[in-house]
C-alpha positions as CSV (number, residue, x, y, z in Angstrom):
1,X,-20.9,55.8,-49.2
2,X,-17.5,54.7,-50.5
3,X,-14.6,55.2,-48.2
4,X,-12.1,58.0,-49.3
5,X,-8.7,56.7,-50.8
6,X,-6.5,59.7,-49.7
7,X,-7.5,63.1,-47.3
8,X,-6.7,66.2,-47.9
9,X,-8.5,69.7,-46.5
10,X,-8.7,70.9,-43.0
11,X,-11.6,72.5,-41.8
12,X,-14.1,73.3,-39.5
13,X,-11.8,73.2,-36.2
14,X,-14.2,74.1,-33.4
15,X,-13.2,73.5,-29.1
16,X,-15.6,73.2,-26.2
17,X,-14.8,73.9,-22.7
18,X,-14.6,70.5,-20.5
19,X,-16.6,70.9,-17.0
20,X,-18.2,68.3,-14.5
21,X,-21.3,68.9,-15.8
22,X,-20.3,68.1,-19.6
23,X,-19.4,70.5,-22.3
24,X,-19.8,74.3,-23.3
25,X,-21.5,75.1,-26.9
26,X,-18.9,74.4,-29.1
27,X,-16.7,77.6,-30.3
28,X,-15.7,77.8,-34.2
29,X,-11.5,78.3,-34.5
30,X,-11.5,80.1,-38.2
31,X,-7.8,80.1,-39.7
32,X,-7.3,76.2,-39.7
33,X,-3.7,75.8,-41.8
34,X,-2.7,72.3,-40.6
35,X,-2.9,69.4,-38.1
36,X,0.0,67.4,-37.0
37,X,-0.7,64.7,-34.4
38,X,2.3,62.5,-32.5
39,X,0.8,59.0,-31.0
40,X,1.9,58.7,-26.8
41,X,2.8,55.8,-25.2
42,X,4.7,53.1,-25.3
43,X,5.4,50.3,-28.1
44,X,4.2,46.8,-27.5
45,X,7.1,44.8,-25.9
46,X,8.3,41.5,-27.1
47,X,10.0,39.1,-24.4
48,X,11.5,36.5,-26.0
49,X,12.3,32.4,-24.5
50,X,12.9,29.1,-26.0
51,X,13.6,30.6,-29.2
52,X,9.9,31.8,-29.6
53,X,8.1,35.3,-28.8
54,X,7.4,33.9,-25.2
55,X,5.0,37.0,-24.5
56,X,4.3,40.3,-25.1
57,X,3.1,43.0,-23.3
58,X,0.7,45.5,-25.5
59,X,1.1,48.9,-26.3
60,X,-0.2,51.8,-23.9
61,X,-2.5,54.5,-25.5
62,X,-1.4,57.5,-23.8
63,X,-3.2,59.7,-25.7
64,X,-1.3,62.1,-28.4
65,X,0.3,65.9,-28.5
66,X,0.0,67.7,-31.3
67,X,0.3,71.1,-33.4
68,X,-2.5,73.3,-34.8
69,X,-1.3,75.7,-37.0
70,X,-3.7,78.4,-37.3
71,X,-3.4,81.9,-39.0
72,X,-4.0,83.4,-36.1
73,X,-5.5,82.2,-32.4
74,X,-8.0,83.9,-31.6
75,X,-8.2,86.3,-28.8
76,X,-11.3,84.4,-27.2
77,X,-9.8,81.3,-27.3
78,X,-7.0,82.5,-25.7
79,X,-9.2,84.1,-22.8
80,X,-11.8,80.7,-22.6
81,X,-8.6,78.2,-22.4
82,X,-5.5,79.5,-21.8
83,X,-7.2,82.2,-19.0
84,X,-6.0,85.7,-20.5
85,X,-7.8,88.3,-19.5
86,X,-9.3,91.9,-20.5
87,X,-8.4,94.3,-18.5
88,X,-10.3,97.5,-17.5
89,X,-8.4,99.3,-20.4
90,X,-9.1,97.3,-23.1
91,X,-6.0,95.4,-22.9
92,X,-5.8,91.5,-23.2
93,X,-2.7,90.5,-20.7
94,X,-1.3,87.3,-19.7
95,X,-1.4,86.0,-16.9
96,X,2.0,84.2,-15.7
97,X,-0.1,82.2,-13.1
98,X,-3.1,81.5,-15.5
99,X,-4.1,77.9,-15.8
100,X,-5.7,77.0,-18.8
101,X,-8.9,75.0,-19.3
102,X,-9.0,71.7,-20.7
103,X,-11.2,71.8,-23.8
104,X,-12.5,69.2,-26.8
105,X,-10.8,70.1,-29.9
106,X,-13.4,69.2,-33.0
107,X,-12.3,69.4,-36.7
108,X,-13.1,67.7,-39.9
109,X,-10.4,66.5,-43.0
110,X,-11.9,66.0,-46.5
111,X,-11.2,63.2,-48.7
112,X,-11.4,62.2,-52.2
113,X,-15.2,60.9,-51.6
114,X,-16.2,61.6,-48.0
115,X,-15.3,64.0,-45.3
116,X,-14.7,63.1,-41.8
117,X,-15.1,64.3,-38.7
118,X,-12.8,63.7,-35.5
119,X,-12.9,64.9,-31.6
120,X,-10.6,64.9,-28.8
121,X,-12.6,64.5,-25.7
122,X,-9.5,65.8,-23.3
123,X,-7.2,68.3,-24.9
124,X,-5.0,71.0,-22.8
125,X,-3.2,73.4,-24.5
126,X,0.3,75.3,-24.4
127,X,0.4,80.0,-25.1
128,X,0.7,79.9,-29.0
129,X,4.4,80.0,-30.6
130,X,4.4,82.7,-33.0
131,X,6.2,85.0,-35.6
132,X,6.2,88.1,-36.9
133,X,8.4,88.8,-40.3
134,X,8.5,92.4,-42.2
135,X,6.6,92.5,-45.7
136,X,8.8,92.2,-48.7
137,X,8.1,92.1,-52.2
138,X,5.9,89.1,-51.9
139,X,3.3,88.9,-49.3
140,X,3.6,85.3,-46.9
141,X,1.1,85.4,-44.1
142,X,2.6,84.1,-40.5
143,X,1.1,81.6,-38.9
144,X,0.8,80.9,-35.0
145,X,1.4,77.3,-33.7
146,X,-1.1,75.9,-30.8
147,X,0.8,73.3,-29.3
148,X,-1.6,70.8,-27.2
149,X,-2.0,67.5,-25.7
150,X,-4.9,64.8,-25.6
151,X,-5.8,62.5,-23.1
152,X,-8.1,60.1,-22.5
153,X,-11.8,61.4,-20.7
154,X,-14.0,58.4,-18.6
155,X,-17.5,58.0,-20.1
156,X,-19.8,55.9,-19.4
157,X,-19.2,53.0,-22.1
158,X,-21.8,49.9,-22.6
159,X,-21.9,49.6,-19.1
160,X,-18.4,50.2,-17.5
161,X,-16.3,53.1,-17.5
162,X,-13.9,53.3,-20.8
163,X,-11.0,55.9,-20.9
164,X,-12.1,57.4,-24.3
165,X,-9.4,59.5,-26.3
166,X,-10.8,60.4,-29.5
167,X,-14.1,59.6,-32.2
168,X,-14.4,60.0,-35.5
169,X,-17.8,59.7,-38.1
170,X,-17.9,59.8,-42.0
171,X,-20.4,61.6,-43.3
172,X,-23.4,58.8,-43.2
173,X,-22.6,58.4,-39.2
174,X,-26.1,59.3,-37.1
175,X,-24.4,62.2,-35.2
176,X,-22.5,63.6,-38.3
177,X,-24.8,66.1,-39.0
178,X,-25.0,67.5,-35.3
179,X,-21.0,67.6,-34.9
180,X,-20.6,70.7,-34.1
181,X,-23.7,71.9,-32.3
182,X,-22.8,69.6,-29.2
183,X,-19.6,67.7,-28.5
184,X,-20.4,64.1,-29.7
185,X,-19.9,61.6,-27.0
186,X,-19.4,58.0,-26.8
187,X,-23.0,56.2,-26.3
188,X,-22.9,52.1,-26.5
189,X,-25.9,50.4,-24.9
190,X,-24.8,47.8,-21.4
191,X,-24.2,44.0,-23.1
């Protein structure tokens, strides 16, 4: 399959709860608006001697944060992860104590000739920033902003243990089709 030239189209956000044992079913996020994801770590560093780059120490992958604007967050995601709860009443509170859940945070982006499909294997997540704004003559929908972070997870990786931070498959990948039934992880057979 040919290799997309520019990406465009959101979709299919999904998270799944993180435990020792592995991962929850993965839970469908509908609303997607947009994704905006900031690299962490530091730059490469460049030490310089007889006139020459002398040696350089690499970059450090420290994983990313990010923004996922959504029309709204759902109520259950905000009870799986970020630990609201429903109280006796009916009423969903927050807790000023709650400690949310780290989660894998699944979505796919379309592109001119192939979609593709990407996971975070270690993502925690901040209460949504949102707005409210009265209805004028023209309608504008608010959106709510989930602010988050993304780490690396340890898997098991061809043998030795590989802090893994994200994945990604095109269309004609072998787990592709299965993306969202169970969070993909990393397999490489031992050398």
């Amino acid at each position: 399959m040919a290799a997309s030239k520019v990406r465009f189209g959101l979709s299919n956000v999904y998270y799944a709860l993180v435990s020792d044992e592995g991962y929850s079913t993965p839970v469908h996020i509908p609303g997607a608006v947009s994704l905006t994801l900031n690299r962490e770590g530091s730059d490469a560093t460049i030490f310089y001697a007889d006139n020459i780059a002398y040696w350089t120490l690499p970059a450090t992958n420290s994983g990313y944060t990010g923004t996922l604007t959504m029309a709204l967050v759902p109520d259950a995601f905000k009870v799986d992860v970020l630990g609201e709860v429903v109280d006796d009443n009916g009423v969903q509170v927050e807790l000023s104590d709650a400690q949310p859940k780290a989660f894998a945070l699944m979505y796919e982006v379309s592109g001119d000739a192939d979609e593709k499909r990407y996971v975070f294997y270690n993502v925690t997540a901040q209460r949504p920033v949102a707005s409210a704004n009265t209805k004028s003559d023209s309608t504008d929908p608010d959106t709510e902003d989930l602010e988050f972070t993304a780490i690396g997870k340890d898997f098991d990786f061809g043998g030795a243990k590989k802090n893994i931070v994200k994945g990604s498959a095109a269309s004609d990948a072998k787990g592709y089709a299965a993306w969202f039934t169970k969070v993909p992880t990393p397999a490489k057979a031992a050398a």
